[in-house]
N, C-alpha and C positions, 0 to 999 in steps of 0.2 A: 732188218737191223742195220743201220748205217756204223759202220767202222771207222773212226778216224787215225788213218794210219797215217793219214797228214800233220798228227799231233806232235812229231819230232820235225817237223820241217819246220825251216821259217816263213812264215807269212806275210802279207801287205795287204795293202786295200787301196782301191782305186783311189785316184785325186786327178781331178780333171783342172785341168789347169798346166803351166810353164812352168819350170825352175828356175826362180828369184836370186840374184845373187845378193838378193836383202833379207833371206828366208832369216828365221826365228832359231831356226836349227843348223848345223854344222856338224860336221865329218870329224872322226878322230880315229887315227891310226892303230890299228887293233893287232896289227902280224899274224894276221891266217884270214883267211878264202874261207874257213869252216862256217855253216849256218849258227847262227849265235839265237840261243831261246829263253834267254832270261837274266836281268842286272839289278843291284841290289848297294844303295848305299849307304855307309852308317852317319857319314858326314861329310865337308861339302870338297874331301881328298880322298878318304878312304872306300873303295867300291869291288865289286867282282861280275867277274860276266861269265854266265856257261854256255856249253852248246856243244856243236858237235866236236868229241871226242876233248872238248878244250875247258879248261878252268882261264880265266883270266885274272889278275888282278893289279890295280892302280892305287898307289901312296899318292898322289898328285890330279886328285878330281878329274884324273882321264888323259894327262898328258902326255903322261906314258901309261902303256899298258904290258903287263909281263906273263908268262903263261905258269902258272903255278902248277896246273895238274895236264899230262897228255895221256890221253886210256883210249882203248877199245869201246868203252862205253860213249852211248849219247845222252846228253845233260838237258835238262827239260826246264828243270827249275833249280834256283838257291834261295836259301835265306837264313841271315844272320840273325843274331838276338843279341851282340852289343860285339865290340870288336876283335874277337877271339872264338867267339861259339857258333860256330854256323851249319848246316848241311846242305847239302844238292840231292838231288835224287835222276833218274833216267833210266837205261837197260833199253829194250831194243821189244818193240809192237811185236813184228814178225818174228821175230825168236823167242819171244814171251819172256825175255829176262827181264828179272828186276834188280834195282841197283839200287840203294844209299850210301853217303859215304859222310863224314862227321869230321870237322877240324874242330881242336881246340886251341890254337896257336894261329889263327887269324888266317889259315889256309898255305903255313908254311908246310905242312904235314895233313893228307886227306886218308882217314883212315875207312876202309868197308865195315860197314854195320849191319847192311842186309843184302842177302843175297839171296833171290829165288824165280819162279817161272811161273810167275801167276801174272805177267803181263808187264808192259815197262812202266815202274812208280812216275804219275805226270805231276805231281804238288806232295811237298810236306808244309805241314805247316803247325809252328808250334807257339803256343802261347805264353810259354817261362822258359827257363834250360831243357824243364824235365817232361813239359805234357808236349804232345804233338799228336798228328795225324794225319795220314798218306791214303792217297788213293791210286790206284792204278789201274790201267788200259784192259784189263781181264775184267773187271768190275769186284775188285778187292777194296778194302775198306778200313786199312791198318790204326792200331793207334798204339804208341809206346810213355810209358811214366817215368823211364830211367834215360831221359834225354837223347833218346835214337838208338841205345845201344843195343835194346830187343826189341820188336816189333810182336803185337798178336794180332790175329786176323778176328775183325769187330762185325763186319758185312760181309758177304758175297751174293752178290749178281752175274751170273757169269754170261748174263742175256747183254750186260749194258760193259758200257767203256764209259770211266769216271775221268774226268779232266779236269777238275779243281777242285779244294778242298777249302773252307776259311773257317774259324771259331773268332767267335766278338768275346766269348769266356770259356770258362772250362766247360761249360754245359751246354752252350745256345752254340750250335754251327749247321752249314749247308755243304752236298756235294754235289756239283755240276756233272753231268753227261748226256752223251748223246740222243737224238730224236727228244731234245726237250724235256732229259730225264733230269729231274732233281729232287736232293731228299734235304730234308732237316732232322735233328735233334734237337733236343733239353734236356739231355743227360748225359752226353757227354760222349754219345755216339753208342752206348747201350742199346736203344730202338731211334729208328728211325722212318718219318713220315715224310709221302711222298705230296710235294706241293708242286702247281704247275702255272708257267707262262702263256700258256695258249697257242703254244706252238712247235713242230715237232722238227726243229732244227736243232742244231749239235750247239748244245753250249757251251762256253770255252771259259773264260773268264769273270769273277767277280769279285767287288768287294764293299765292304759295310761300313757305315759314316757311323752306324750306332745298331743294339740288337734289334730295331724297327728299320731302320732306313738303311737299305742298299739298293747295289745293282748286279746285272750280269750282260756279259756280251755273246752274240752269238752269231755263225753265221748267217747270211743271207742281210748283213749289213744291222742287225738288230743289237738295242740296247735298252732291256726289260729295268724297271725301277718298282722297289716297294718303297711304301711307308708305315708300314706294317707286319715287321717283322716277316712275311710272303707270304701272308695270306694271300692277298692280288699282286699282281704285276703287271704293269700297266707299261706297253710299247711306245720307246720317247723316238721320235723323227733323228734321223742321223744324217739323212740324203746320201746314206751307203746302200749298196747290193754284195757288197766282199760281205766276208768274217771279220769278225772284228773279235782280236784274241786276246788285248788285257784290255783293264780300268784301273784307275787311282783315281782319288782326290788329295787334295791337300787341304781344305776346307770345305764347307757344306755348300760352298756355291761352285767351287772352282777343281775340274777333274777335267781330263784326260783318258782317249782309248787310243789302241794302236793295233791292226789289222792287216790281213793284207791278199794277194791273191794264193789262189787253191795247188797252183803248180808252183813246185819247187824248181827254181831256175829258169821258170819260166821266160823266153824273149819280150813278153809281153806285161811282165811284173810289174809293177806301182806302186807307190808307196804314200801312204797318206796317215797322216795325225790327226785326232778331233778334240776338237776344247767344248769345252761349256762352261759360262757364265752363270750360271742360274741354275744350280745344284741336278742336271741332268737333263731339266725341262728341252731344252733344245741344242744341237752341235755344232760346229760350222769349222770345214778342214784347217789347219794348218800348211804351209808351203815347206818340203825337205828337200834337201840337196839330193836326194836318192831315188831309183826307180825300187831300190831294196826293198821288201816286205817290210815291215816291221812286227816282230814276234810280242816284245814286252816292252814296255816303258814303265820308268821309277821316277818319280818326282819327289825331291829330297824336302822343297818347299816350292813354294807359288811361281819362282823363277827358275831355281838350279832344277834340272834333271837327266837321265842318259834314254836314249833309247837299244834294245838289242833287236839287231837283223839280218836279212840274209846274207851270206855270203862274205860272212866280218864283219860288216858297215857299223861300225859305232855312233849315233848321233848323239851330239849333250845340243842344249840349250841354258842359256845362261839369262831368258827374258818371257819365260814360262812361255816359249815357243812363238809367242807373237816376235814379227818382224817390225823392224823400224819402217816410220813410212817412206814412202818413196818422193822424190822431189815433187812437189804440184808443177802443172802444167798451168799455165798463165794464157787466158783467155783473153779479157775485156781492161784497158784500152789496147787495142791492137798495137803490134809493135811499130813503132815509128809514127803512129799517130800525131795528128797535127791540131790546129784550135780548139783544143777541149777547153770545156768550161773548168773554176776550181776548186768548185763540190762535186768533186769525182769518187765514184766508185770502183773501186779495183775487183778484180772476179776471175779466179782460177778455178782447174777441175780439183774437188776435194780427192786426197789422197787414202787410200785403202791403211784404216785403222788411226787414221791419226785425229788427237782428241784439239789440237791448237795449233793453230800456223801466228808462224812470225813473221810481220810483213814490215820493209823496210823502200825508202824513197828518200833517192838524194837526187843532190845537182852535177854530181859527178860518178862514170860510170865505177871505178873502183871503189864507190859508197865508205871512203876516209872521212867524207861531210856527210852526215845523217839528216835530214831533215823532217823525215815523220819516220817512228818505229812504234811498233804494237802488238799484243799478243791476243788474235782472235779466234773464237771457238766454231766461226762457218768461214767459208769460203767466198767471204766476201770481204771487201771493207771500206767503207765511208769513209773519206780524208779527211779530217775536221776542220771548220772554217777557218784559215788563217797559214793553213801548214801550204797550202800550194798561193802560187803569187803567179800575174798574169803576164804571160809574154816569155816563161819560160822552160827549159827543158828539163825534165827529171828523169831517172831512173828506177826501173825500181824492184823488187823482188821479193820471193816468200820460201820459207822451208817450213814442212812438216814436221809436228810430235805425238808422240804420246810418251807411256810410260817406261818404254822402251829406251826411247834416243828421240833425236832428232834427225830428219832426212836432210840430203846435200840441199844446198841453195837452188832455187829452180832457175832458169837461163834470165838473162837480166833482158828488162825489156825497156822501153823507153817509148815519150809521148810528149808531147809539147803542148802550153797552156796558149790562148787566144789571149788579145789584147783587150782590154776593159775599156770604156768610155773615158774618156780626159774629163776632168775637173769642168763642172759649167759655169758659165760667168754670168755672174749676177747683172739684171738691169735694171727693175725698180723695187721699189724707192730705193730712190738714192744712199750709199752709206749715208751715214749719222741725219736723215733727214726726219726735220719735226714736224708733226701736223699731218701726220695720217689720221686714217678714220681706224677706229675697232676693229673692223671688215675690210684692212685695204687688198688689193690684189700684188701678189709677192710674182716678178718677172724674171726669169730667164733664159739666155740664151738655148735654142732646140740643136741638140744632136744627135748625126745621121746612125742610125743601127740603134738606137736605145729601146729598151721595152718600156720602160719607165724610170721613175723620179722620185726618190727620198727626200723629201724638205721636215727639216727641224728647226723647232722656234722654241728660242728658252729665253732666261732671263738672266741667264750667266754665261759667258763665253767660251764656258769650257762644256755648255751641253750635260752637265751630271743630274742639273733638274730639266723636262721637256712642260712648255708649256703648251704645243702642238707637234703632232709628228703627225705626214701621211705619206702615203705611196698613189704618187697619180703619174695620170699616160701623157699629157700634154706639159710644154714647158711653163706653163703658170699656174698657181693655186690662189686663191679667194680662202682665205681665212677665215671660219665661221662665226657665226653670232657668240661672242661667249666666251669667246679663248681667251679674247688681249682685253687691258683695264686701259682707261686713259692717263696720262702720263706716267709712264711707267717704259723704259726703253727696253727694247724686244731684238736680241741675236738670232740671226738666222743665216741658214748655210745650206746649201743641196748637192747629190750625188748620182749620179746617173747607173741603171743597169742594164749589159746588153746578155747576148748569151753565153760569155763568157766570165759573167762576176759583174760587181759592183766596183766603180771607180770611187778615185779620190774624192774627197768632199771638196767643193768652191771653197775662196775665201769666205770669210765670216762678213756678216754685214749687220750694221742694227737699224732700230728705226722706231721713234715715239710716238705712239696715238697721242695729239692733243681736240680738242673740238674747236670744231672750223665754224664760224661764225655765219651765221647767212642771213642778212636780213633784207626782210622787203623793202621797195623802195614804190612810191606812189601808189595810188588809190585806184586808179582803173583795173578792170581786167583785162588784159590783152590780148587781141584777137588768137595770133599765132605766136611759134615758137620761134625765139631768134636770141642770137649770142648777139649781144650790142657791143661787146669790147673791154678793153681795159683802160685805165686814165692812173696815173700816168703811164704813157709808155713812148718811148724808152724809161724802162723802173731803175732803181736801183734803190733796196732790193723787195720792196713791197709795191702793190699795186691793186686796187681795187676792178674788179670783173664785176661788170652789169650783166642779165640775159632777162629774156621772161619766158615763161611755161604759160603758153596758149589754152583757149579754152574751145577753138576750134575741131576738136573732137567730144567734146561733152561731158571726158570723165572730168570728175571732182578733185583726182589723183594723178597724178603722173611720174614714173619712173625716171628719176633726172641725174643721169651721170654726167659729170663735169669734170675732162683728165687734162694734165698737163705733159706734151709730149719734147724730144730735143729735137735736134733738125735733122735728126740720124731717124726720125721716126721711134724712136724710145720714148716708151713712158715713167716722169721722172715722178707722178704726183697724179692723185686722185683727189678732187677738191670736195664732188658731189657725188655721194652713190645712193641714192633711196627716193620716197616719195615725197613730192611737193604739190602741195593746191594749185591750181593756176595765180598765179602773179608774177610782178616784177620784183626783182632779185639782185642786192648784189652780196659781191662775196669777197673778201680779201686775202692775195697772194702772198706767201711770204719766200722769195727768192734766197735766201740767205747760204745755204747749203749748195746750192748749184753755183757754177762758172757762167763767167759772161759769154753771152750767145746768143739765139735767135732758139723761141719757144712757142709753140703754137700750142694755144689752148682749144682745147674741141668741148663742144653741150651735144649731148644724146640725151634724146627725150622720144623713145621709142622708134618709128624708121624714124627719124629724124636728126640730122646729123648738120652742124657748124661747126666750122674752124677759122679761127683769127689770130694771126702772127702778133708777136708779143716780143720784145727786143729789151734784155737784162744788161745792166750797163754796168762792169765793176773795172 
């Protein structure tokens, strides 16, 4: 039979891990070194702590704390029933005393109720003023109707040592003990049946969400859950090897255990808290400012609670033990980064617990000028088109939250955007020139580093209707069959992008399809292909172009382009683009939109290439 004479010590339980100076829990000043084994609050100022030899209690949710009772006796457990009626119980393992004691004046006055040597009382627990029930370390089994002030003995085992006691009503409760003993009633502790966990460690602490659903905690880091009243119990993962000595919930998802190591004062003590989210199913530690055991924890609601442990340590939490998150650490663009493009992604390490970061970017480092801020749920963030501009320097930063708080700002970091492409300049067709084809080809100036070219064609100059939009690699586009109607004048404008954004748009420029006339001249067919010229020339501002399309190769067709270039080699004018039969051709210029100059007109009619200077006279 396993004896736990460790039942008056206080306890901990490992936590592998650092102490956070962002922990979830904090220290409060308790005035004694004594082991503390149990606290109990009625609301979110009034509380009591016991333990050894010590009564405690706080008006002020823990700020202060004052010693109301100092005894001989060691104190195991308290509990109240509203802010006046409460009892403790304890006595001493090794000496076999048992001890109650009963305030009715809110613990100014602790009067003895029982006294005997059937082991030290480890829990009472009472369900109105008057019913209650104790157990103690002999394997005694008390229950009193007159609110503490007699006790009769209900069980004895004197094989087992009982260490908790709980009633869900006057008739349905369980008592925990050692090597995995546990009993139930439905009577009110009259008989009692023995149910089991599957396991023959000492179990210490439990408590019940409903007469179907509880738990219990036990050494060797275990945490047994029914859902049925205990018939089974089913062992929930905790990733402990300590004892683990109470439980609470505050709701059917949300509970807490508190545990800890086997030696009293041990050099090697630890201290570790467990939460759960999902009504037991699984745990995951807490972070305490202590290596102190922790014996009991009370959670008043989902946030406010105390813990009692060794050696005095008081913990409360005021955020249901989670910690605020810690600053993120700021990865992706490196600091001081240089030509970044400005569809940037930002990318820090995600901080431990935090449900949102807020991330902010300005142009100055003490972010008085904001220029993108946002609240996002990963550890990234996409800058949205428009908020970075190119060729400049930002800053920029993130701080962690959840429901807790918010963490400090993370260290500022900075990055500089790359230069965009300049504005291209337009070269044909000429602004406002008339007598394009449907299909003319739209020219402009190539520049160096670009990936490509936005060209938009509408039929309003502000671009709100597109009558063509593309994205192509080289600095000219050929406008497809279909876009443009004839007389009808056509805006258009382009944008260049390299790896660092999209630049400015060119000026605007327009330009009217009319049909170019082309009619044949004389009756032969001509051997070859040859541009014959213009008449008049020097024009001003029209002029008649002769050529013919040869029959020297034998197609029936021929692809007949006919451009007109300046003396800069620009092309100002497409006269001819498509197929023509073999004949002679002529065709008439209308100069009117261009400056006086010197203009050479070129015929391609497949490799075949002529050029004939042409002289505009204004």
């Amino acid at each position: 039979m396993k004896k736990l004479f460790f039942y008056l010590a206080v306890s901990a339980i490992l936590f592998s891990g650092n102490l956070y100076s962002q922990t979830g829990w904090f220290t409060q000043y308790s005035g004694t070194s004594n082991a503390l084994r149990d606290v109990q609050f009625i609301d979110q100022n009034t509380g009591w702590m016991v333990g050894w030899y010590t009564i405690l209690y706080t008006s002020n949710g823990g700020n202060n704390w004052v010693q109301q009772l100092s005894s001989t006796h060691g104190f195991t457990a308290v509990q109240f029933i509203n802010s006046q009626t409460g009892w403790t119980s304890g006595g001493s393992v090794t000496n076999n005393v048992s001890y109650i004691a009963k305030t009715t004046n809110g613990g100014v006055v602790w009067n003895s109720v029982f006294n005997s040597s059937i082991g030290a009382v480890m829990k009472t627990y009472f369900i109105n003023p008057d019913l209650g029930w104790g157990v103690t370390s002999k394997g005694y089994i008390l229950k009193s109707t007159d609110g503490g002030l007699s006790w009769s003995t209900i069980y004895i085992n004197t094989a087992r040592t009982y260490t908790y006691c709980i009633f869900v009503n006057q008739n349905t409760g369980w008592v925990t003990g050692d090597s995995g003993n546990l009993l139930k009633t439905t009577d009110g502790g009259s008989t009692w049946n023995t149910q089991t966990c599957n396991t023959s460690e000492n179990l210490l602490g439990m408590y019940f969400l409903s007469p179907t659903t509880g738990f219990i905690t036990a050494m060797g880091g275990f945490v047994f859950k029914t859902t049925n009243g205990g018939v089974n119990w089913i062992s929930k993962p905790t990733g402990s090897t300590y004892r683990l000595n109470s439980i609470i919930f505050t709701n059917s998802s949300t509970g807490w255990v508190s545990g800890g190591d086997p030696i009293l004062n041990s050099p090697f003590a630890v201290s570790q808290i467990l939460r759960t989210n999902d009504g037991g199913e699984s745990w995951s530690p807490q972070s305490t400012p202590t290596s102190n055991g922790v014996a009991s924890i009370f959670m008043l609601n989902s946030s406010t609670g105390w813990a009692a442990c060794m050696n005095g340590t008081i913990l409360k939490t005021t955020t249901g033990g989670l910690p605020i998150p810690a600053a993120p650490v700021l990865v992706y663009p490196p600091n001081n980064s240089t030509d970044l493009p400005v569809n940037l992604t930002l990318l820090w390490s995600p901080s431990s617990g935090a449900t949102s970061y807020k991330v902010q970017v300005s142009t100055v480092a003490n972010f008085y000028v904001i220029t993108d801020s946002a609240t996002v749920t990963s550890n990234q963030y996409p800058v949205p088109a428009g908020k970075l501009q190119p060729g400049y320097t930002y800053f920029w930063r993130v701080k962690a939250s959840n429901s807790v708080g918010a963490s400090d700002w993370s260290t500022v970091w900075c990055f500089s955007t790359g230069l965009v492409p300049q504005a291209p300049i337009l070269i044909s067709p000429v602004n406002g020139f008339i007598g394009t084809s449907t299909t003319p080809v739209l020219d402009w100036d190539s520049l160096p580093g670009v990936l490509s070219y936005t060209i938009q064609i509408s039929t309003v100059p502000n671009f709100t209707i597109f009558t063509d939009s593309a994205t192509v690699l080289q600095s000219k586009y050929t406008v497809p069959s279909g876009k443009l109607s004839l007389n009808i004048t056509y805006f258009w404008r382009v944008n260049a992008r390299n790896n660092y954004g999209s630049g400015p748009w060119s000026s605007v420029w327009s330009f009217t399809p009319q049909p170019v006339s082309i009619n044949p001249s004389g009756t032969g067919l001509p051997l070859k292909n040859e541009l014959i010229g213009n008449y008049p020339n020097p024009f001003n501002p029209t002029t008649k172009i002769k050529f013919n399309v040869g029959s020297n190769n034998g197609a029936s067709l021929k692809n007949v382009t006919i451009a007109v270039f300046d003396a800069s080699g620009r092309r100002v004018d497409v006269l001819v683009d498509g197929l023509l039969p073999t004949g002679s051709y002529e065709i008439f210029f209308n100069g009117d939109k261009l400056s006086g100059g010197i203009y050479f007109c070129r015929l391609m009619i497949s490799d075949f290439t002529e050029t004939k200077k042409m002289v505009l006279i204004k």
